[in-house]
Each structure stands twice: as C-alpha cells, then as structure tokens.
N, C-alpha and C positions, 0 to 999 in steps of 0.2 A: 122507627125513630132513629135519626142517625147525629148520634155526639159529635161533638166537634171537639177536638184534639187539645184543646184547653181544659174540659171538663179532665178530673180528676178522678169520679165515682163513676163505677161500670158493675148494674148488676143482673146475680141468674134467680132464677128459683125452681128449685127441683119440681121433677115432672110430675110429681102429688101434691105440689103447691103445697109442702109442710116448712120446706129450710128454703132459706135466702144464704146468699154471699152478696158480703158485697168489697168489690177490690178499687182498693183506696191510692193513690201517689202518695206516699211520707214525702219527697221532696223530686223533683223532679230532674235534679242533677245526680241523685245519690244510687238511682238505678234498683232502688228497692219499695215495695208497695205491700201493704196489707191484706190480707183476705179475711174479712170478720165475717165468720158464721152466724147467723139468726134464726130460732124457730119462730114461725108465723103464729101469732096470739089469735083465739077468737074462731068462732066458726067461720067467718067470711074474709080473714085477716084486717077485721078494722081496726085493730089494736097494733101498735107499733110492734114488730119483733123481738121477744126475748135475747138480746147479743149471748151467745154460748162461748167465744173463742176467741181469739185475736193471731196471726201470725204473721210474719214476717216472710216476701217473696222478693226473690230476685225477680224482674220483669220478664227477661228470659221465661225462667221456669212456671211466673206466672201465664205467660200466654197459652205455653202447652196445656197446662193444667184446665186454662177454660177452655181452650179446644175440645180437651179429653170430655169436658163437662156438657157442653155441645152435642156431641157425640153422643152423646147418653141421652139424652131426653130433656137438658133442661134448657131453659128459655130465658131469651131477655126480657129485665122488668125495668120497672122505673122504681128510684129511691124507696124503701120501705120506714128508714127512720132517719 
C-alpha cells in the first residue's frame, strides 16, 4: 500500500508483532513529527494499542530512524488507533 504524500500517519510494527510506532506530522511547515510507541493489546491485536510514549522528531532524524527500523525486521502496517 503506497500513501500519498498528503497522509500524515506512517506506521511499523516490530517483527513479534508486540510494539507499534506510529510517526505523526505536528505541522508540516515546522519540520518536526512525533513517534508514539504502542504495545499491541489482545492475543490477536483486536484491541486498540496501549500508547507508552510520545516524542518529538526532527524529519531528518526521523527517516534515518525508520530506515534503521527497516533494517531490523519491522514492517509496514496500517493505523492501529
């Protein structure tokens, strides 16, 4: 599935399918975007994820970061909450 450059939310979920990310736009002039950590509820994840974190990315440094995450084993998902 491939977003279109207007969507704002872009996410991963670890390759045990326990944690979710999910990296958010705060404003799209301001060059800074969120990454909210979630652990998956539920045996099957039918429950919304428990939000654990919130912080704060320069874009920059968030790309690398999902690259890095990539790289690792995890995958794109679609919206969890």
């Amino acid at each position: 599935m491939v977003k279109k450059i207007e969507d704002s939310d872009f996410w991963l979920i670890c390759p045990n399918w326990v944690e979710v990310l999910r990296f958010s736009i705060k404003n799209k002039n301001s060059g800074i975007l969120y990454v909210e950590q979630g652990i998956v509820m539920g045996n099957f994840g039918e429950k919304p994820p428990l939000m654990k974190n919130r912080k704060e990315m320069k874009i920059k440094d968030a790309r690398v970061y999902w690259l890095k995450l990539l790289n690792e084993g995890w995958q794109q998902t679609g919206p969890k909450w």
